[in-house]
C-alpha positions as CSV (number, residue, x, y, z in Angstrom):
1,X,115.2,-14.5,67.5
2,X,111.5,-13.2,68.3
3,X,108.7,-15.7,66.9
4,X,105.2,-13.7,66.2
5,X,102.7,-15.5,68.2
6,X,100.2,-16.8,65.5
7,X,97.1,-14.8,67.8
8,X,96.6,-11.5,65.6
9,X,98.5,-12.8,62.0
10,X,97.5,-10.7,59.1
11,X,96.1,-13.2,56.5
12,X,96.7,-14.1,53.0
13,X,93.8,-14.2,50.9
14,X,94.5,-11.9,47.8
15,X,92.1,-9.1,49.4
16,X,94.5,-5.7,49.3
17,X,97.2,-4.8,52.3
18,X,97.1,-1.4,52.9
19,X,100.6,0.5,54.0
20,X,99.3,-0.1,57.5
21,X,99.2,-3.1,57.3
22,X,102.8,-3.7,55.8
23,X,104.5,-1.3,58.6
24,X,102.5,-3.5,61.4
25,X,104.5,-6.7,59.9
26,X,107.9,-4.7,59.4
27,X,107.6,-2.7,62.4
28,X,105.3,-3.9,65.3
29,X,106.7,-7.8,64.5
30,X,103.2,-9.0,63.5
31,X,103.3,-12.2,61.6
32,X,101.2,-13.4,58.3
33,X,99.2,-17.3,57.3
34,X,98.6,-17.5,53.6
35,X,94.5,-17.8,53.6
36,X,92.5,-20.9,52.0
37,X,91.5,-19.0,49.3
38,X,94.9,-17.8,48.3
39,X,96.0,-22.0,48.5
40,X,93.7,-22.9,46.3
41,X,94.2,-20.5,43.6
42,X,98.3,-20.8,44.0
43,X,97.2,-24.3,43.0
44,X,95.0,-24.0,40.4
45,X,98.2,-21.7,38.7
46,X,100.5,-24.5,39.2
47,X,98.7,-27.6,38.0
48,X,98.1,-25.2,34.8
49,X,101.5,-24.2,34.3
50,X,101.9,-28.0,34.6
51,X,100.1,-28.9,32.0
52,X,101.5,-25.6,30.1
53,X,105.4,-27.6,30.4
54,X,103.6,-30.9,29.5
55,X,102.2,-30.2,26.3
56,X,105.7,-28.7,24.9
57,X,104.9,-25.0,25.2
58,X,107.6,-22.8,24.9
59,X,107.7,-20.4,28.6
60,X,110.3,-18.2,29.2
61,X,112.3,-19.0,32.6
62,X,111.2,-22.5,32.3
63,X,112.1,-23.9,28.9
64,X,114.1,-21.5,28.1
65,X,117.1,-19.2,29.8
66,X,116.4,-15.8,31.1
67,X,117.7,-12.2,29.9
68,X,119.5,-12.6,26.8
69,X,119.8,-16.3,26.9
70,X,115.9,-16.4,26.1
71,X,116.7,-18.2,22.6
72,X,118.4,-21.2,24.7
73,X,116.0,-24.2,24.8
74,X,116.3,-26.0,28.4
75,X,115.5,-29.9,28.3
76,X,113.2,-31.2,31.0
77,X,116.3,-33.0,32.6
78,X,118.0,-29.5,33.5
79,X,114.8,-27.6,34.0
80,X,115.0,-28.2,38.1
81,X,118.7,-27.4,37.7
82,X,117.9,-24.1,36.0
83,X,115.8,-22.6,38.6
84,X,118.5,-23.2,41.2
85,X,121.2,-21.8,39.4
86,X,119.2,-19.0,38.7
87,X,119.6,-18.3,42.5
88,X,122.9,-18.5,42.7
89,X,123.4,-16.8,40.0
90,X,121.6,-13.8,40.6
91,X,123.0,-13.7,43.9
92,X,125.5,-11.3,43.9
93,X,124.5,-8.4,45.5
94,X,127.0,-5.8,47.2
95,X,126.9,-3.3,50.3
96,X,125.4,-2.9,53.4
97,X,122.4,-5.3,54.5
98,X,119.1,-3.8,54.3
99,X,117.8,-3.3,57.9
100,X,115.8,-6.2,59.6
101,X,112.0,-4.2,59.0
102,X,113.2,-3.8,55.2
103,X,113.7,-7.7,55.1
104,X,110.0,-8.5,57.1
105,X,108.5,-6.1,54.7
106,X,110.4,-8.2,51.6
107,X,109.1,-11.5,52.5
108,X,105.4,-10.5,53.4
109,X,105.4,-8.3,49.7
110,X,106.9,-11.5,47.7
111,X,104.5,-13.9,49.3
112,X,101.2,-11.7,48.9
113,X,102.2,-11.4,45.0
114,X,102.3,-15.0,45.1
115,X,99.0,-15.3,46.7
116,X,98.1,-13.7,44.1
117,X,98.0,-17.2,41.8
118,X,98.8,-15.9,39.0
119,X,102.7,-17.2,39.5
120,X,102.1,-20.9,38.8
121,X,104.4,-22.0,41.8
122,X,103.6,-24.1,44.6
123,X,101.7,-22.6,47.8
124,X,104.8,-24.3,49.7
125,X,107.0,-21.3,48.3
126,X,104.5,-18.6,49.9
127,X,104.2,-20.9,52.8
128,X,108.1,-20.6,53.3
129,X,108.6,-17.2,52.8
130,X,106.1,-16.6,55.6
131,X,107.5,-19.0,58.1
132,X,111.0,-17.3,58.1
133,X,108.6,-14.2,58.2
134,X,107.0,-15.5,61.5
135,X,110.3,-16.8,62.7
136,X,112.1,-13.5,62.3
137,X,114.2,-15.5,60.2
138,X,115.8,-13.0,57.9
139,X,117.9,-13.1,55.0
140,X,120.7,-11.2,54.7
141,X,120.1,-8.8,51.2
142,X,122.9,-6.5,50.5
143,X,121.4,-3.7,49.4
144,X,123.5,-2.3,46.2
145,X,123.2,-4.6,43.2
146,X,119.5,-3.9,41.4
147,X,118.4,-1.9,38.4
148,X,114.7,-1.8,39.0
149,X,113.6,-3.7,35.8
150,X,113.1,-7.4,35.9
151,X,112.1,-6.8,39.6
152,X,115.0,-6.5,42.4
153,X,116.8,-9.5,40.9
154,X,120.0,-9.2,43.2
155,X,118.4,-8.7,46.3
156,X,115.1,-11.0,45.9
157,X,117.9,-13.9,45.0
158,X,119.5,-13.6,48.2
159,X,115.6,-14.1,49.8
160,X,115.5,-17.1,47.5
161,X,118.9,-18.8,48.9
162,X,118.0,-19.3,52.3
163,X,115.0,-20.9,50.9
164,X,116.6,-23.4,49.8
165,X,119.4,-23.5,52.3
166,X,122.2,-21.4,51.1
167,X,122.7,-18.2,51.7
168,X,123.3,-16.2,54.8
169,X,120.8,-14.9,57.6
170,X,121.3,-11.4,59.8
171,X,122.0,-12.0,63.4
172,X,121.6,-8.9,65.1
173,X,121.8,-5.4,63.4
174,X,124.9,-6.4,61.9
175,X,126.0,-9.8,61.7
176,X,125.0,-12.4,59.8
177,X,125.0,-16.8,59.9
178,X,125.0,-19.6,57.6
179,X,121.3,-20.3,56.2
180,X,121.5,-24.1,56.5
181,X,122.1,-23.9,59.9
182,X,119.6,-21.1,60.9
183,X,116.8,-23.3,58.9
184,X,117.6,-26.2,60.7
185,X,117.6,-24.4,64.1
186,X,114.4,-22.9,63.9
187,X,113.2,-26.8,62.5
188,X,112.3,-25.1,59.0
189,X,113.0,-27.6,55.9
190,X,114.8,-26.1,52.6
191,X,112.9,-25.8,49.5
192,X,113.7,-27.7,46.8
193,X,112.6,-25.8,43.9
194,X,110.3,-26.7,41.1
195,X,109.6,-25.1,37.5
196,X,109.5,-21.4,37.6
197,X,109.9,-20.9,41.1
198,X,113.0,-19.1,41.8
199,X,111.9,-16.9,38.5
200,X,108.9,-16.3,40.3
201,X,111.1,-15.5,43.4
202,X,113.4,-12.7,42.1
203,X,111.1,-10.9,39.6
204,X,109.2,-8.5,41.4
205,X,109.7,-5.0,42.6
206,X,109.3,-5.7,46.4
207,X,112.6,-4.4,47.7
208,X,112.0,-1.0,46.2
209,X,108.3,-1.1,47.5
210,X,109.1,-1.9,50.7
211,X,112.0,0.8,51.7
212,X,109.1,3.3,49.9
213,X,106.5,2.2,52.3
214,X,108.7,2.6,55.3
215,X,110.4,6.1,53.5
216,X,106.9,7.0,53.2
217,X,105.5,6.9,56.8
218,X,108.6,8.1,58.3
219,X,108.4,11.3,55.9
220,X,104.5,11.4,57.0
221,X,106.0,11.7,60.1
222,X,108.7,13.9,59.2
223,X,106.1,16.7,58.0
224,X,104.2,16.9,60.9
225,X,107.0,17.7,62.4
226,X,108.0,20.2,60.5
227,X,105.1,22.3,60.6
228,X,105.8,21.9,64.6
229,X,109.1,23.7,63.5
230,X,107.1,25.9,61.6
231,X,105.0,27.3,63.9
232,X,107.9,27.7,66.7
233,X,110.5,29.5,64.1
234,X,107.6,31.7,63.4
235,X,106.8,32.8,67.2
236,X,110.4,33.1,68.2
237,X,111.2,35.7,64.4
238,X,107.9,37.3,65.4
239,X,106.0,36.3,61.8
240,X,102.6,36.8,61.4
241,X,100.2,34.0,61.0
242,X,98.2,36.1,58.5
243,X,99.2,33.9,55.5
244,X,97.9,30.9,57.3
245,X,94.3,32.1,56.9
246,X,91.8,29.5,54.9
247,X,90.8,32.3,52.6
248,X,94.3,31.9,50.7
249,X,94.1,28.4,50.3
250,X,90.2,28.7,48.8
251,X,91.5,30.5,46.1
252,X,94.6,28.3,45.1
253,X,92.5,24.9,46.1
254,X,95.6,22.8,46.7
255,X,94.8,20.2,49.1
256,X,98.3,20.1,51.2
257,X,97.9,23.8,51.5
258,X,94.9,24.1,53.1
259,X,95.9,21.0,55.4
260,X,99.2,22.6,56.1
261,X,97.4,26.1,56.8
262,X,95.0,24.6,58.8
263,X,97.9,22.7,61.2
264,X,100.0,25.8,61.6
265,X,96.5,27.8,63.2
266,X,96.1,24.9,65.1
267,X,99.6,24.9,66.6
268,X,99.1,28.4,67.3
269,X,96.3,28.9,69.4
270,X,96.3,30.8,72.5
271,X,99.6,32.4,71.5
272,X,100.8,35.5,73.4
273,X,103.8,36.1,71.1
274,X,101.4,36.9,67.7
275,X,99.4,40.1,69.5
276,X,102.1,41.0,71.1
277,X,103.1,42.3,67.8
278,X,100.4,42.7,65.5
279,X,101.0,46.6,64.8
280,X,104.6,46.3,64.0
281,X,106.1,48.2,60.9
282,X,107.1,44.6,58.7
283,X,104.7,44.0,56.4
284,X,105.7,40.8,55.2
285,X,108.0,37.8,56.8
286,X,110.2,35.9,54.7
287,X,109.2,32.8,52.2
288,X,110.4,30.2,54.5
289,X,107.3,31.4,56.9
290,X,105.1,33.2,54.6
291,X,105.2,30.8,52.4
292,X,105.2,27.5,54.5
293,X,101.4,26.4,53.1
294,X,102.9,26.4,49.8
295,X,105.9,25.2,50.2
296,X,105.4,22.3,52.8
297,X,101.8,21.7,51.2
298,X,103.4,21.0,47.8
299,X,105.2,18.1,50.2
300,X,102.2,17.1,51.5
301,X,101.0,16.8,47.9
302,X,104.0,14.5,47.1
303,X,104.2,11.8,49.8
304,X,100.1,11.8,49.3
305,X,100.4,10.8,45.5
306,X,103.7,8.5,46.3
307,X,101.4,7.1,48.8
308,X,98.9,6.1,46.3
309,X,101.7,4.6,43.9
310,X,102.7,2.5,46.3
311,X,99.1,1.4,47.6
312,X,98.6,0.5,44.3
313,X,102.3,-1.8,43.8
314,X,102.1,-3.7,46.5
315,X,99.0,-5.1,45.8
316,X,99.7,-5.9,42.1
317,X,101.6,-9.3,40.9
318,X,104.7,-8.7,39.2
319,X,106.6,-11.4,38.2
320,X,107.5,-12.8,34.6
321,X,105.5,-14.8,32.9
322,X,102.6,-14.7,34.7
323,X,100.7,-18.1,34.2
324,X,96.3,-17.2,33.5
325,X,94.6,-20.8,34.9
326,X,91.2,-20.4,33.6
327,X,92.6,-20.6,29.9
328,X,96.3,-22.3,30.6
329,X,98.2,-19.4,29.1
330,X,101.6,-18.6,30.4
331,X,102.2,-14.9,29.0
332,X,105.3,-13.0,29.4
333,X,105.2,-9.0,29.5
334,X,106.9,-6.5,31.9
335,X,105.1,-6.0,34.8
336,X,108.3,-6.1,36.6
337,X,109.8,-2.7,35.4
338,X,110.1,-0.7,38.1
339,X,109.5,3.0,36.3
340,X,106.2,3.8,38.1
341,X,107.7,3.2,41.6
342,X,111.3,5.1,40.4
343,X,109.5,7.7,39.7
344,X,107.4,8.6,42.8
345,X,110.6,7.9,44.7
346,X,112.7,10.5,43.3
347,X,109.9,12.7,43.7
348,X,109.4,11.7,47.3
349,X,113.2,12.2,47.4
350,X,113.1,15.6,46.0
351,X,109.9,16.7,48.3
352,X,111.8,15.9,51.7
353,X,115.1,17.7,50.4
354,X,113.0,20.9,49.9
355,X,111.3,20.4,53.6
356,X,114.9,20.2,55.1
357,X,116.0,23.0,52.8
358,X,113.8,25.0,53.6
359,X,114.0,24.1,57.5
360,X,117.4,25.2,57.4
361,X,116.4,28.5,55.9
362,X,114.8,29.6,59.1
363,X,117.0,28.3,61.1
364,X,120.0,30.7,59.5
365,X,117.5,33.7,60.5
366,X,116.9,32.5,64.2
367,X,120.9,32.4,65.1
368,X,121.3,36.0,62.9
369,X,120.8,38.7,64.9
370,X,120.4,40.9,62.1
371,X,117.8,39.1,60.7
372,X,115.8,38.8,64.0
373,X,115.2,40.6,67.8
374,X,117.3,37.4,69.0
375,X,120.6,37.5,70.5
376,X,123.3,36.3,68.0
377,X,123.4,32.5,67.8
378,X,120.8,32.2,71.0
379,X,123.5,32.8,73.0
380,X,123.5,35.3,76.1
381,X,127.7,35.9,75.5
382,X,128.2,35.7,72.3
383,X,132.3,35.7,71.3
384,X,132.9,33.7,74.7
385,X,130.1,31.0,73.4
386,X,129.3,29.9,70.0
387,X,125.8,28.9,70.9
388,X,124.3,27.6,68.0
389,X,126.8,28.8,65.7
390,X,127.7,25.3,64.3
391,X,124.5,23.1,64.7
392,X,123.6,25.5,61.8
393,X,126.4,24.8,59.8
394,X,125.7,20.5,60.4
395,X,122.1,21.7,59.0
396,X,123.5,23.5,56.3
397,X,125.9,20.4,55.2
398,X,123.0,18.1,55.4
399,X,121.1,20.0,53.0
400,X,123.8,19.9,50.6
401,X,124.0,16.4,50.7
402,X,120.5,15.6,50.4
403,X,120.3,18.4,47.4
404,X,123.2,16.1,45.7
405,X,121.1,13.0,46.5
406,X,117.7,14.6,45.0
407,X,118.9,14.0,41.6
408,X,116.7,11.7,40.2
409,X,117.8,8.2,39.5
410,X,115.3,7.6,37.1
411,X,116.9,9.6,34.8
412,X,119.6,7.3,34.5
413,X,119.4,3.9,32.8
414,X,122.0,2.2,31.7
415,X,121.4,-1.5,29.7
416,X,122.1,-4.9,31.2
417,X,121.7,-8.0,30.0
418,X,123.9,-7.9,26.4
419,X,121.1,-5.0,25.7
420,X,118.1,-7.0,25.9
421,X,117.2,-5.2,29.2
422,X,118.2,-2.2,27.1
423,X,116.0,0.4,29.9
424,X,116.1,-0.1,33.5
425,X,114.4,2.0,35.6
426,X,116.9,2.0,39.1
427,X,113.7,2.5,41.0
428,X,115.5,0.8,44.1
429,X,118.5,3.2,43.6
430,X,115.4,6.2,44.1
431,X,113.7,4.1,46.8
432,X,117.6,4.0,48.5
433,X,117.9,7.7,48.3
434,X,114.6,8.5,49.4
435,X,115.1,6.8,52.6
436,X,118.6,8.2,53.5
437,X,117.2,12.1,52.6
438,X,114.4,11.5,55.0
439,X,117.0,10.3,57.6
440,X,119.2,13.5,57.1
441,X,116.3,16.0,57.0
442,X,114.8,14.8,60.1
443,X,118.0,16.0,61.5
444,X,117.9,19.0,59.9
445,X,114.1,19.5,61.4
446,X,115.6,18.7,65.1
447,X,118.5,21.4,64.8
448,X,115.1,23.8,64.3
449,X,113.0,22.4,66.7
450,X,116.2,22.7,69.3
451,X,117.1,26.4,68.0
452,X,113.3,27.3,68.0
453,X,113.4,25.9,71.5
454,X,116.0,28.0,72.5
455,X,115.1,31.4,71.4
456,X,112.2,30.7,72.9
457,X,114.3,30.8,76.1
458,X,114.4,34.9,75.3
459,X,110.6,36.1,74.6
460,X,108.5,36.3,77.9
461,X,105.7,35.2,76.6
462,X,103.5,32.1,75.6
463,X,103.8,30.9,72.4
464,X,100.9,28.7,71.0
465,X,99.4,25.6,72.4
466,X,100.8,23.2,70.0
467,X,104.3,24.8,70.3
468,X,104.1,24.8,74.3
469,X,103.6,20.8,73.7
470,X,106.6,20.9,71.1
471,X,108.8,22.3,73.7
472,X,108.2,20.5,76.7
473,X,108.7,17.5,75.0
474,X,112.2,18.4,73.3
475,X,113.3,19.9,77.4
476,X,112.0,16.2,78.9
477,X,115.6,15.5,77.0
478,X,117.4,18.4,76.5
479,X,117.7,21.8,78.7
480,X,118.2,25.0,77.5
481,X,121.8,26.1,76.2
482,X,123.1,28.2,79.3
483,X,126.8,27.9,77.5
484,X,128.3,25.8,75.1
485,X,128.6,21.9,75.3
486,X,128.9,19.3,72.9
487,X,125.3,19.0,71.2
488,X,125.8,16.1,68.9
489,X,123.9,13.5,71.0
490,X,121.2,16.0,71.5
491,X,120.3,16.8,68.1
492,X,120.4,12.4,67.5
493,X,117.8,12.2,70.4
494,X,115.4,15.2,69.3
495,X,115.7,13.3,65.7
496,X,114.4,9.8,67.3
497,X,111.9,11.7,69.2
498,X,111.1,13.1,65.5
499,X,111.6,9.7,63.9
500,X,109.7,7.6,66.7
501,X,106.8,10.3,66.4
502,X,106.6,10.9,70.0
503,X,107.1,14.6,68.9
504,X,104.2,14.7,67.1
505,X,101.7,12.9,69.6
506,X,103.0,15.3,72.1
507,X,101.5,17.5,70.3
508,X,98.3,15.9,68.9
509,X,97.7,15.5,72.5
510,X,97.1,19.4,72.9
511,X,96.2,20.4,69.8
512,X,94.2,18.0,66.3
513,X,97.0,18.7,64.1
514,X,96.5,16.4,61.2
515,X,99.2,14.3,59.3
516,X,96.9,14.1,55.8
């Protein structure tokens, strides 16, 4: 288990986190301390929703039941009770675990909302949730089980039981321990819950933020990488880098096209391959690299606006009721449907599916000799080798797959909760797919890179600066294909070079391609 050392924690105050900030905690292992400022007004919340119960209110999750059970009154004597059962209750999530930097990026999301002070719990809740944060203490959250409308019930429970000493913990990738024991290891005391508090626990859209955070800057990631593809499919097909000129994009103003044009002349400079053949009869290349401004700037335009969706969510408080101190009001609304976040995910979704698509479309014209001055599958003896014959077809059955995962979920409610949560949003069903389409397009975009790579192999000539940079990082790991081998592993290690985004500071280190 890896403590974060408390030099260089990110703190609590209510002030906004920015995505950086949330992939430094999931990713980097850098730890959070809820601020003074954010104590005092958790406080402030509670003692008001104290005096709220006191005076025989009626709030919803604290007299009364939850979902369709609202119209069930609670007596003080069961009102502890209640919020524990609600745990276990709710705990029934199915699947694989979400991975370990989904889980950090859970627990710091849940506790800033809390920070917030507009839940009415105690600052011993946000408190917790941070120490098994700093302790690398994770919960085990199977990852199949929410709708997206009260908040990620299911998988928020689970976050809730180890709070309180039930529940299970991960060990390793894929293992996982008895919470009890973990909190006693690691000399952390169980909660035991007061009124509202596990409420406040498991409504909130966290677990569908988080996964979009980390699908968004791995797809950031991903599209700089594919214009690297870009710009090597067009030298080895011998495309012209007219259509990459700024005076197209001035007249269709889009800003992902312009960027997009811009990075592909960048990656291009000092090019022998384009002069070499500037006079050539072809008048026009294909849309996959005629049209790549378009296309991958409409991506670009995408992840930008998801970006700003999700900038937005992880800095708001969305939990039911929400409890307003100055004037002790406990109001209960909906600021726990997930639709804006479903939405941007399926369209995040549906963006990388076309950028792997349309990968895949020039790869299919660099291993057709027909279609290009290449030898047939980049091979020197074709018939006795298959060269890169079947990589295309692995890029070809990826894209299907992320074309069936592309429909939207958001477009699919069903009702829950005897139809009084009659329209759920499944924005962590979207925020699931988006993540696993990225992962299968980035392996699209390395069967490119390595196919661009190798026709490469057959031009005697430069290609561009930024494409020079592209190769010898791909051949630092894989060498050319002389004759056929087995290139399963290679494709999986020129996708983590992808993923990591070693490929893409190769290049910035030659050339200022920008990522938006």
């Amino acid at each position: 288990m890896a403590r974060t050392s408390t030099r260089g924690r990110l703190r609590l105050n209510g002030q906004p986190l920015s995505l950086a900030d949330v992939l430094a905690i999931a990713r980097e292992g850098r730890g959070a301390v809820l601020g003074r400022a954010a104590r005092a007004r958790m406080e402030q919340a509670h003692q008001a929703l104290l005096r709220l119960e006191a005076s025989g209110e009626t709030i919803y999750g604290v007299t009364t039941g939850v979902g369709k059970l609202t119209t069930v009154t609670i007596p003080p004597e069961d009102r502890i009770a209640l919020q524990h059962n609600l745990l276990r209750s709710h705990a029934c999530g199915v699947g694989p675990p979400l991975p370990r930097e989904v889980v950090r990026a859970i627990l710091l999301l849940r506790a800033h909302a809390l920070a917030h002070g507009y839940s009415g719990v105690r600052v011993e809740v946000a408190e917790r949730l941070l120490e098994l944060l700093n302790a690398d203490l994770l919960p085990h959250l199977p990852s199949r089980g929410s709708v997206g409308a009260s908040g990620d019930l299911a998988p928020l429970a689970h976050v809730g039981l180890v709070l309180i000493g039930e529940g299970e913990v991960m060990r390793g990738e894929a293992g996982r321990g008895s919470a009890r024991t973990a909190l006693r290891r690691a000399r952390i005391v169980p909660l035991s819950l007061q009124t509202k508090e596990a409420l406040s626990l498991i409504n909130g859209t966290q677990a569908m933020a988080a996964l979009g955070v980390l699908a968004c800057a791995d797809a950031r990631m991903l599209l700089g990488a594919a214009q690297v593809a870009t710009a090597a499919s067009v030298e080895a097909l011998k495309a012209t880098d007219v259509p990459f000129e700024d005076r197209f994009a001035k007249l269709r103003p889009h800003p992902g096209q312009r960027l997009i044009a811009r990075n592909l002349r960048a990656l291009l400079i000092e090019s022998e391959i384009l002069p070499s053949h500037r006079g050539c009869a072809k008048v026009q290349d294909p849309y996959s690299l005629r049209c790549a401004p378009q296309i991958l700037g409409a991506v670009a335009d995408a992840l930008g606006h998801t970006e700003e969706v999700l900038q937005r969510e992880i800095n708001a408080v969305t939990d039911n009721p929400l409890i307003f101190p100055e004037a002790d009001h406990a109001l209960s609304g909906g600021n726990f449907h997930g639709q804006p976040l479903a939405f941007v995910l399926d369209y995040l979704g549906l963006a990388i599916h076309v950028l792997g698509a349309v990968s895949e479309r020039r790869l299919a014209r660099l291993v057709d000799a027909k279609l290009s001055e290449l030898p047939a599958f980049l091979t020197r003896h074709e018939g006795l080798h298959s060269g890169f014959m079947v990589p295309q077809y692995i890029a070809a059955a990826l894209v299907s797959e992320t074309k069936l995962l592309s429909h939207p979920a958001s477009a699919d409610s069903l009702p829950t909760s005897a139809g009084q949560e009659d329209y759920n949003s499944m924005g962590m069903l979207a925020a699931l797919k988006a993540r696993e389409i990225v992962e299968k397009a980035e392996a699209v975009v390395a069967i490119e890179l390595l196919a661009a790579a190798q026709a490469l192999e057959f031009i005697p000539l430069q290609p561009g600066r930024g494409v020079v940079a592209a190769v010898a990082a791909i051949r630092r790991l894989v060498p050319p294909l002389a004759e056929d081998r087995p290139m399963g592993h290679e494709i999986e290690q020129v996708r983590a070079l992808i993923h990591s985004g070693e490929l893409v500071r190769a290049v910035q280190r030659r050339v200022p391609l920008r990522l938006g």
